[in-house]
C-alpha positions in Angstrom: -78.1 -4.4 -6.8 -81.3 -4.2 -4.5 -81.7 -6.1 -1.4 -85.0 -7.9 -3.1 -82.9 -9.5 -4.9 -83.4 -13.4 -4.7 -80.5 -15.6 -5.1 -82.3 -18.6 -4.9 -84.5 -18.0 -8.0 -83.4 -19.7 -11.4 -81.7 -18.1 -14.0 -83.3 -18.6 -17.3 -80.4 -19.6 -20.1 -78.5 -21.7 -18.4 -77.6 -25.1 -20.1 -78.9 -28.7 -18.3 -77.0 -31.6 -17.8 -76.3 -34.0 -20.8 -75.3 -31.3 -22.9 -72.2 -31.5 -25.1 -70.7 -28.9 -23.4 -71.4 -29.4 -20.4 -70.1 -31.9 -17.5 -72.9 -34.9 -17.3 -71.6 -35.7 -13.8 -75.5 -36.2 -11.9 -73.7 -35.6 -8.4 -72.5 -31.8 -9.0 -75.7 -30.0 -8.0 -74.9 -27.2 -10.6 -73.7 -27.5 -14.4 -70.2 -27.0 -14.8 -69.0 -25.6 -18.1 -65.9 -27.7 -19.5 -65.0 -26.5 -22.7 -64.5 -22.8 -24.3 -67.8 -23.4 -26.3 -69.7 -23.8 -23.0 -69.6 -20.0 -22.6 -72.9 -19.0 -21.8 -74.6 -15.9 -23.9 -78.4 -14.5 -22.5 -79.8 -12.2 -24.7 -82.4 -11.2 -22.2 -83.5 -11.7 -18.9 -86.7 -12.1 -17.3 -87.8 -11.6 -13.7 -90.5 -9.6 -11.5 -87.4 -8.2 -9.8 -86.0 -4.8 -10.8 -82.3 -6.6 -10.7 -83.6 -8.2 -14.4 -80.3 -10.1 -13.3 -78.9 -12.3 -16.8 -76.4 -14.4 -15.1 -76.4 -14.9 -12.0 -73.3 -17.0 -10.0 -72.7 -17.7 -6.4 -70.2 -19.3 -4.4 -69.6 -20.6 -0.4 -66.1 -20.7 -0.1 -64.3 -20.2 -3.5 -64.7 -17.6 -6.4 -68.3 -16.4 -7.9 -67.5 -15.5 -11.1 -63.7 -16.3 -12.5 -63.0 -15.3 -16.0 -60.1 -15.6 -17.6 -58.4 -15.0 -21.5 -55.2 -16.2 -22.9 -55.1 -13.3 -25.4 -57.8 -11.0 -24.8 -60.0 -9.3 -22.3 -60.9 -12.3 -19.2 -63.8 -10.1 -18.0 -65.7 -7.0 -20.1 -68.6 -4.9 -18.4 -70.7 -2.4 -19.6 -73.5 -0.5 -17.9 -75.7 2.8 -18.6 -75.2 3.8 -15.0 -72.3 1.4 -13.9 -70.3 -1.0 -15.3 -69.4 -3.1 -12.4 -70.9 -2.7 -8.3 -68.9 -4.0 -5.7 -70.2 -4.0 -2.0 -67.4 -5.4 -0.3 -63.2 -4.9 -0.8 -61.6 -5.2 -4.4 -58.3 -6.4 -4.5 -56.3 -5.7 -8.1 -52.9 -7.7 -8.0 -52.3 -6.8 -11.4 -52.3 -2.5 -13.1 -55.7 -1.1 -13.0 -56.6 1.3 -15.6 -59.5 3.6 -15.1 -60.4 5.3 -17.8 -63.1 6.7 -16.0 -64.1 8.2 -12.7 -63.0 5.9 -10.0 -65.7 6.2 -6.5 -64.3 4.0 -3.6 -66.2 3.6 -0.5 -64.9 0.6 0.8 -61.6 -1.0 0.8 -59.1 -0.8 -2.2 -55.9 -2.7 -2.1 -53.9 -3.0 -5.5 -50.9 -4.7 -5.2 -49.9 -3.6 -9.0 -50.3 -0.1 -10.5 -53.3 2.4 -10.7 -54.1 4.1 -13.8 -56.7 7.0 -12.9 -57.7 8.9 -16.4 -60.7 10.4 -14.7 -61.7 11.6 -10.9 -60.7 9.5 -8.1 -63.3 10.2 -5.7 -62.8 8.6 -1.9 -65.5 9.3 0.8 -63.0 7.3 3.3 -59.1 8.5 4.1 -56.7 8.0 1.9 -53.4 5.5 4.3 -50.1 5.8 2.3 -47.1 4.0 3.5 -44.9 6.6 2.9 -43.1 9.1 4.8 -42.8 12.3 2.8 -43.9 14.1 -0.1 -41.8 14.5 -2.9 -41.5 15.8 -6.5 -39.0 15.1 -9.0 -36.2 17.4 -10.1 -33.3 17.5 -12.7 -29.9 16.8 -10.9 -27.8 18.7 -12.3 -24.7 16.8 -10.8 -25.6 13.3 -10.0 -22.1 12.8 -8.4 -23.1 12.1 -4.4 -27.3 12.6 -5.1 -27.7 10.1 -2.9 -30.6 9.6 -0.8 -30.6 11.4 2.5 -28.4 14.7 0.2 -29.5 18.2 0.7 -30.0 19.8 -2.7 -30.5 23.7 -3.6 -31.9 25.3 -6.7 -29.5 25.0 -9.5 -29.9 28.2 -11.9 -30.2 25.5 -14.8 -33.8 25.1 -13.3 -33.1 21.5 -11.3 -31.2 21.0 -8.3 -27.9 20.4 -6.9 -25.8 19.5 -4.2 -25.8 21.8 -1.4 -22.4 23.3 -0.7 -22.2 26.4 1.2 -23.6 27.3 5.1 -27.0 29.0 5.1 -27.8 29.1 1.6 -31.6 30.2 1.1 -31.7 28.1 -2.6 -32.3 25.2 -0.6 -35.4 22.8 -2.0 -35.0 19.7 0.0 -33.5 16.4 0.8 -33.7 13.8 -1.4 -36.0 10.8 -0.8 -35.9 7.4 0.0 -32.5 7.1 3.1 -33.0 5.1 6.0 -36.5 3.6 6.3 -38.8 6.2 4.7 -39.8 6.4 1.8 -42.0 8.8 -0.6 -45.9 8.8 -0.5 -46.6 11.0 -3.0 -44.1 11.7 -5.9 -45.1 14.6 -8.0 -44.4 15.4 -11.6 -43.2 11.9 -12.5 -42.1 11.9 -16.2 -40.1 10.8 -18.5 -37.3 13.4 -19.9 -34.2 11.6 -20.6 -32.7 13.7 -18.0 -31.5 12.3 -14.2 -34.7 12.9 -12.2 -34.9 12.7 -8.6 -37.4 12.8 -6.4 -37.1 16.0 -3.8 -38.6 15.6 -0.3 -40.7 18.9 0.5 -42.9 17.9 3.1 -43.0 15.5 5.6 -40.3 12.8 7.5 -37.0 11.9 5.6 -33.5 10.8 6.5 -31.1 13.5 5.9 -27.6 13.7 6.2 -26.1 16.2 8.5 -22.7 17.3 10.3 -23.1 18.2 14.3 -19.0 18.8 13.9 -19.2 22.5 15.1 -22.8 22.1 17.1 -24.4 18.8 18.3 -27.9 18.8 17.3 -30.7 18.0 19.2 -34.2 17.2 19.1 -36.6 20.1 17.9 -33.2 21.6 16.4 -34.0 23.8 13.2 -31.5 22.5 10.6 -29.6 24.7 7.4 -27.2 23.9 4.9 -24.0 23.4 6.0 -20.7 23.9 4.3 -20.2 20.2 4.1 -21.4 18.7 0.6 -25.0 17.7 0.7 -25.5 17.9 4.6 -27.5 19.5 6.7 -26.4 21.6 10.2 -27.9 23.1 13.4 -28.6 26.2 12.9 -27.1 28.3 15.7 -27.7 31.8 13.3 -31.3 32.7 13.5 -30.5 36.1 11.4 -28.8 34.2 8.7 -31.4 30.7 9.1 -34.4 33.1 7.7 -35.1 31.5 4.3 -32.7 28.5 4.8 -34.6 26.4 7.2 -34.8 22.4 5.7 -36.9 21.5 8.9 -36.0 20.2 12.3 -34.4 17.4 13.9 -36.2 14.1 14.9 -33.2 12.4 16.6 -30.4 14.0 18.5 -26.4 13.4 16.9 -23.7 14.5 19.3 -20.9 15.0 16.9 -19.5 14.5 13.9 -21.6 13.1 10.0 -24.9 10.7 10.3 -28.1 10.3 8.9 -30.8 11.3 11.1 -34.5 11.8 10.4 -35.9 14.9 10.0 -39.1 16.4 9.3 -39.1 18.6 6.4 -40.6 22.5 6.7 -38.8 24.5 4.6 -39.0 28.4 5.7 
């Protein structure tokens, strides 16, 4: 919309007061639709500004335009260039489903889910909550899969719990221990099978065994012998190609969960 734009300039179409569908009360200085066959249809609008606005609605402290549909569509756009322009932040509290391309250059918060059938293009950053990115796997054994588990490539094609000291199938640490919990989740589908998702990258709580060697801060970490934990790796020989990633937070002795940040090499 251009900044010409005046917002003070009547809108031709609009009903008067005294109509049947609309309220007669003299002191509301606009008219106020009452009834479902108050909606208002323009066919065409005039104007000397390029906007050739055909409704126009504003508002001081409450909503411009609320539209709303017990069993259909509550708001329906269509544009040759765009369908709706927003200058400021949209909120979605419900899914949004874009069937199209998606531009953001503001603000977006949904609280519900996106649906993004086209591009997704944002000239801002992109802020995710989450601590790591993932993908789903198959678990082969769900049995003690827990959050926080190392798993290692199972020869089924998914993943397993890790059980043996240095192996170099490991893939990861499954997401979602302690306070972290996946940003991005890649391939997310539905196969019937047990599906996991597999931290690659980034900070995730992991379960490890300092038994044989405290760990410390900075400490590279390996599989262990212990089911589904993670151990300092003291080997540097026998580490190469079995690295999870390194320690976050220093355990003394014995089992925890510690946070780690994933670099697999």
């Amino acid at each position: 919309m251009s900044s010409t734009f005046d917002p003070n300039k009547p809108v031709p179409g609009l009903p008067t007061h005294g109509s049947p569908t609309v309220d007669s009360n003299p002191n509301k200085p606009e008219p106020h639709l009452t009834t479902p066959e108050a909606a208002v249809q323009v066919f065409k609008a005039e104007g000397e500004f390029g906007d050739k606005v055909a409704i126009a609605c504003f508002s001081v402290s409450n909503f411009g335009v609320f539209a709303s549909s017990e069993q259909g569509v509550g708001l329906f756009a269509r544009g040759t260039e765009l369908a709706a322009e927003f200058e400021g932040s949209v909120k979605v509290t419900g899914a949004c489903d874009v069937a199209g391309d998606l531009h953001t250059k503001g603000n977006h918060a949904c609280d519900g889910d996106l649906h993004t059938k086209g591009n997704h293009t944002v000239d801002g950053d992109i802020q995710l909550s989450g601590a790591d990115y993932a993908e789903d796997f198959d678990i082969v054994d769900p049995e003690g899969a827990d959050p926080g588990t190392v798993m290692i490539l199972d020869d089924s094609g998914g993943v397993r719990v890790s059980d043996k000291a240095y192996d170099r199938r490991v893939a990861g640490v499954i997401s979602g221990a302690g306070g972290y919990k996946p940003a991005v989740i890649l391939d997310r589908q539905t196969t019937g099978n047990d599906r996991r998702p597999l931290a690659l990258m980034g900070k995730v709580y992991c379960r490890v065994d300092a038994t044989d060697a405290p760990i410390a801060i900075g400490d590279l970490l390996t599989t262990s012998s212990t089911p589904g934990h993670a151990m300092k790796a003291v080997n540097p020989t026998q580490a190469f190609g079995a690295v999870i990633g390194k320690a976050l937070r220093p355990l003394a002795g014995g089992r925890g969960l510690v946070p780690i940040l994933v670099a697999l090499q």
